[in-house]
ROTORPA-957223 format. One record per residue (C-alpha): x, y, z; residue number from 1. Coordinates in steps of 0.2 Angstrom, whole numbers, plus 5000, padded with zeros to 4 digits. Example, Ala and Ser with C-alpha at 12.3 -4.5 7.8 and 13.67 -1.06 7.14 Angstrom:
! ROTORPA-957223
{east = 5062	north = 4978	up = 5039	n = 1}
{east = 5068	north = 4995	up = 5036	n = 2}
! end
This chain:
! ROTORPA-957223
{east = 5490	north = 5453	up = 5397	n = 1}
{east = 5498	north = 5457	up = 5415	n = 2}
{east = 5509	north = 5447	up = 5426	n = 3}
{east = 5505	north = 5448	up = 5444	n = 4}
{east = 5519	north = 5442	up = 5454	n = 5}
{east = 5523	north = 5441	up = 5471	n = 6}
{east = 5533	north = 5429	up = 5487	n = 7}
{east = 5516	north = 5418	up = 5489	n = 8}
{east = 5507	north = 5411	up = 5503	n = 9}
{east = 5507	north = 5403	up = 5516	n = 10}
{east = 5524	north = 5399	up = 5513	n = 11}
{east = 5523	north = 5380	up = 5519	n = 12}
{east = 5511	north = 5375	up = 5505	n = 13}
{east = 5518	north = 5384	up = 5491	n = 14}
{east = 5539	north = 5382	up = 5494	n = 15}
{east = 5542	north = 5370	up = 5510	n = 16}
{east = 5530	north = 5354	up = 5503	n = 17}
{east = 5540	north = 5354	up = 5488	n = 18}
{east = 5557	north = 5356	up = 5500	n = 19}
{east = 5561	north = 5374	up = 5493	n = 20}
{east = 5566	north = 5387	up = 5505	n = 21}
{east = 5555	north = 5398	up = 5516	n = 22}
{east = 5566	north = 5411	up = 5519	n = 23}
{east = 5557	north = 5426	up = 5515	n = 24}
{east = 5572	north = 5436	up = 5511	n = 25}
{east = 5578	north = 5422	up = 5498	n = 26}
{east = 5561	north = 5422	up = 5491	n = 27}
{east = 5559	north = 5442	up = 5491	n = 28}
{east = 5580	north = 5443	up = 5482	n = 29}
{east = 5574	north = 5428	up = 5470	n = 30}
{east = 5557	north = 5438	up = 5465	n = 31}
{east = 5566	north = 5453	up = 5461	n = 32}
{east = 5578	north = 5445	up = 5452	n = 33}
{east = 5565	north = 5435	up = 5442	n = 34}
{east = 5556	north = 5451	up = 5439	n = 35}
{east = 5572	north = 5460	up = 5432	n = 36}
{east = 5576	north = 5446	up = 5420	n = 37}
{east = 5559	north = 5445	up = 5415	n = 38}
{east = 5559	north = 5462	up = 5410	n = 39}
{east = 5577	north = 5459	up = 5402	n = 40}
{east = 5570	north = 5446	up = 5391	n = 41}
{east = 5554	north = 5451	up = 5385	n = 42}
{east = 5565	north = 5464	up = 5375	n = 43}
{east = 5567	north = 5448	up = 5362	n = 44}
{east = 5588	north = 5455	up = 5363	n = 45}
{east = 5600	north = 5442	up = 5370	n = 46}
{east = 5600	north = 5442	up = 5388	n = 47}
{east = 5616	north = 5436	up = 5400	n = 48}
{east = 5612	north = 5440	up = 5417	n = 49}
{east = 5619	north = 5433	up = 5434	n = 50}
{east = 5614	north = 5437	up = 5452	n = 51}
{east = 5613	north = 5430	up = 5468	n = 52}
{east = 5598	north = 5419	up = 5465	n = 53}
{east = 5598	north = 5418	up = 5447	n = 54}
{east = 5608	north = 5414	up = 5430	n = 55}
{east = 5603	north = 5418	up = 5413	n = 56}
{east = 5618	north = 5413	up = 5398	n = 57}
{east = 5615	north = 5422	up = 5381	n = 58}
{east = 5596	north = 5417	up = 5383	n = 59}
{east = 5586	north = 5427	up = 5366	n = 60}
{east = 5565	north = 5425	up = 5373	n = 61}
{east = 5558	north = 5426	up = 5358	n = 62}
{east = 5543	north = 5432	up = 5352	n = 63}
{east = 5544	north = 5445	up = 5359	n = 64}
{east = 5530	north = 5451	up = 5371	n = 65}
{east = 5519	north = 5463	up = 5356	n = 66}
{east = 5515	north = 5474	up = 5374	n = 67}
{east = 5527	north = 5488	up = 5376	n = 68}
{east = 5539	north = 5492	up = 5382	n = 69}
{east = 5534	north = 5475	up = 5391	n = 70}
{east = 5519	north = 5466	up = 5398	n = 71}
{east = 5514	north = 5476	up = 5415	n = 72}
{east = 5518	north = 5468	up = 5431	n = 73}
{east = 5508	north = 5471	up = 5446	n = 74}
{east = 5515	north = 5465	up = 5460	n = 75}
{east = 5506	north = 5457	up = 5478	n = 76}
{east = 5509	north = 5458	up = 5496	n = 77}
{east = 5499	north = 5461	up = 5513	n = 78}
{east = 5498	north = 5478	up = 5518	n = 79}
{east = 5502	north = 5487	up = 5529	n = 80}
{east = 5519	north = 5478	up = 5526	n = 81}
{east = 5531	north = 5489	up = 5516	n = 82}
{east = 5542	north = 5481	up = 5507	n = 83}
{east = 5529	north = 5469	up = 5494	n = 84}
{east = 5521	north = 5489	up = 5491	n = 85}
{east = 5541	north = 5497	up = 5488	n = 86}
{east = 5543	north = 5482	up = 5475	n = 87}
{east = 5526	north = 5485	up = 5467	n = 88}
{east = 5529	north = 5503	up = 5467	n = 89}
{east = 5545	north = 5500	up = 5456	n = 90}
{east = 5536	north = 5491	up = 5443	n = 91}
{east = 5516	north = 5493	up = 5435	n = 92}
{east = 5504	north = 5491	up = 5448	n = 93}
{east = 5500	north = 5485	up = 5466	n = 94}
{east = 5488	north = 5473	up = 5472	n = 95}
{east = 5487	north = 5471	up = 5490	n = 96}
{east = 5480	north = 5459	up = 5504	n = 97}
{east = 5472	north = 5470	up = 5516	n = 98}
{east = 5464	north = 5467	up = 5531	n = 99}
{east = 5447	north = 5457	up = 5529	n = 100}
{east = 5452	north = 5448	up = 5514	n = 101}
{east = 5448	north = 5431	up = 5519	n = 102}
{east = 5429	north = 5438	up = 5523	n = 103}
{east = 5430	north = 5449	up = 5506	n = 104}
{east = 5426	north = 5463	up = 5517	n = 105}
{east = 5430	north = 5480	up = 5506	n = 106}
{east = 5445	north = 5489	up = 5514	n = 107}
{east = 5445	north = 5503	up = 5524	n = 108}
{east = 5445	north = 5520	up = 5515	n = 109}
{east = 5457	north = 5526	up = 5528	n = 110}
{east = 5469	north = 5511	up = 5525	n = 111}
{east = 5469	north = 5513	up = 5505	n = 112}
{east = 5474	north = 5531	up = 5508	n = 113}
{east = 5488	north = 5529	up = 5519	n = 114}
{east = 5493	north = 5515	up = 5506	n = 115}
{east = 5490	north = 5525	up = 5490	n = 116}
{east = 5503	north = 5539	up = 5500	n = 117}
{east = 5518	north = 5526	up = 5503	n = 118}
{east = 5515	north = 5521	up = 5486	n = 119}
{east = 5515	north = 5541	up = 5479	n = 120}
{east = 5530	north = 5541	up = 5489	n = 121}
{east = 5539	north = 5527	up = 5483	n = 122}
{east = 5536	north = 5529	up = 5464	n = 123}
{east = 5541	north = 5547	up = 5465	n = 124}
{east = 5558	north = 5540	up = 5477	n = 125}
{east = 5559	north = 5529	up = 5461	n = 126}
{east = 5557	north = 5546	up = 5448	n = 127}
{east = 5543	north = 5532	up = 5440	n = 128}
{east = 5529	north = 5546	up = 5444	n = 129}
{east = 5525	north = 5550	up = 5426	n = 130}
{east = 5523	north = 5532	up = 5423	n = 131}
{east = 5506	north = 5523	up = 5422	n = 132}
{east = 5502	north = 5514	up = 5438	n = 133}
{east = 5488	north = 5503	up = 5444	n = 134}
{east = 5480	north = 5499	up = 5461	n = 135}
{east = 5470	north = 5484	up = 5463	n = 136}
{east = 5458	north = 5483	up = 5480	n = 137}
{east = 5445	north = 5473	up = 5483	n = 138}
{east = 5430	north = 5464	up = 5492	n = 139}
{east = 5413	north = 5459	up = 5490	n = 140}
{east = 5404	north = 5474	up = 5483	n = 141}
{east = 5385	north = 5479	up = 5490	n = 142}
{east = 5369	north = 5472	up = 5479	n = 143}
{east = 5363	north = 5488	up = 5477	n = 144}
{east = 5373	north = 5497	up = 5463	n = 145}
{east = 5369	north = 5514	up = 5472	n = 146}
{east = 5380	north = 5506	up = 5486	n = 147}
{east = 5392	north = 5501	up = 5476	n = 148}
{east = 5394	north = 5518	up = 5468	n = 149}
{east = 5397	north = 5523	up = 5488	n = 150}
{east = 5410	north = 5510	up = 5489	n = 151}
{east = 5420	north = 5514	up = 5472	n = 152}
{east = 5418	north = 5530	up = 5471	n = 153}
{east = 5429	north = 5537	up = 5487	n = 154}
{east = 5441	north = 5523	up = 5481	n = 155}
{east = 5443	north = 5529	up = 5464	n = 156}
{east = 5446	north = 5547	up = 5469	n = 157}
{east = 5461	north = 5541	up = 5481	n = 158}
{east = 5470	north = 5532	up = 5463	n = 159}
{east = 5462	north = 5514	up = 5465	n = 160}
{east = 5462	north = 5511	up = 5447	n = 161}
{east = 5454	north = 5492	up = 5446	n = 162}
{east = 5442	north = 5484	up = 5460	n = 163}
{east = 5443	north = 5466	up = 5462	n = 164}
{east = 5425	north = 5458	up = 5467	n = 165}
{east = 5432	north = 5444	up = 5479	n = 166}
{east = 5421	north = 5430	up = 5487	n = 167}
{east = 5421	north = 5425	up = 5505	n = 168}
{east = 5434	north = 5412	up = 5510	n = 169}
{east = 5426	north = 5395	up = 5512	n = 170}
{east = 5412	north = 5384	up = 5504	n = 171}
{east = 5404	north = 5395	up = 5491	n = 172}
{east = 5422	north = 5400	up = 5486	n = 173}
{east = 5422	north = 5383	up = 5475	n = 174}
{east = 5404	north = 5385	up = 5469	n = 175}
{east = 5400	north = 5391	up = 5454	n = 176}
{east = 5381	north = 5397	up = 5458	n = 177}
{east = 5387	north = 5411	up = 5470	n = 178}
{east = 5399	north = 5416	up = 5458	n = 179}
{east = 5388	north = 5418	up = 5445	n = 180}
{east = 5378	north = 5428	up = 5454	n = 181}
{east = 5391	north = 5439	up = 5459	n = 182}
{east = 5394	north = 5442	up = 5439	n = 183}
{east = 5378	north = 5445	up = 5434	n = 184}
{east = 5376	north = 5459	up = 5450	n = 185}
{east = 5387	north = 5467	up = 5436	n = 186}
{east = 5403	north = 5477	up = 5440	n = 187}
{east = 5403	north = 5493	up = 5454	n = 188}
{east = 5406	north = 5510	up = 5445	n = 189}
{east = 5411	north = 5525	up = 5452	n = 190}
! end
């Protein structure tokens, strides 16, 4: 398993229609602190922890995750935006909205670099670089499995560890049909 985690959006739908805040500060201090405990709590030991945004009282989660030391978070946000990547970098992995996401246009080699470098640079700041740690991009990967070679390939070889075949915002989004076509085009390797 694997938690991916992140603020949310857009922030009216997911906080302010159910009359919670949509101050992204308050939601970014609440995640991390969310994120902590989590990782306090899977250790199946009790668990006392206060901060600004959250209590936990002699709390003992138990089972205990089987993953170890704990299930892997991944964490979200819109690049080029810093700080969702500095929070990813301090935990398991990164999956970031990049630009053309709502089209599932595959991102921009040149944009993954720069973001695989803040990340490098972040994990290392973090003295986490022997550490596993997984990049998630995606889009809508070519038919031809030649051209998806092209796509992966360049992507892999900058760190991308995991591609996410994404479907264009809008009707087909809610269709079955094109999604099954999209599976049975298979996966792109690199």
């Amino acid at each position: 398993m694997v938690l991916g985690a992140g603020l949310g959006a857009p922030l009216d739908d997911e906080y302010a229609s159910f009359g919670d805040t949509t101050d992204t500060r308050v939601l970014a201090e609440r995640l991390d602190e969310g994120l902590h405990a989590l990782d306090l709590i899977w250790s199946g030991e009790p668990v006392t922890y206060r901060g600004n945004q959250l209590t936990i009282d002699d709390v003992v989660f138990l089972p205990a995750p089987v993953q170890r030391p704990r299930v892997p978070i991944w964490v979200g946000g819109a690049w080029p935006n810093k700080a969702p990547m500095r929070r990813a970098a301090r935990w398991d992995g990164a999956i970031p909205t990049m630009a053309g996401m709502q089209a599932a246009h595959p991102p921009d080699v040149s944009e993954v670099r720069k973001l695989v470098l803040f990340l490098r640079g972040c994990r290392a700041d973090n003295g986490l670089t022997d550490r596993p740690f997984d990049i998630v991009v995606g889009g809508m990967s070519p038919a031809a499995p030649a051209a998806r070679h092209d796509l992966v390939g360049p992507l892999a070889d900058l760190g991308v560890t995991w591609w996410d075949e994404r479907m264009p915002w809008g009707d087909d989004l809610e269709r079955t049909e094109p999604m099954l076509r999209r599976i049975e085009q298979g996966p792109p390797r690199s």
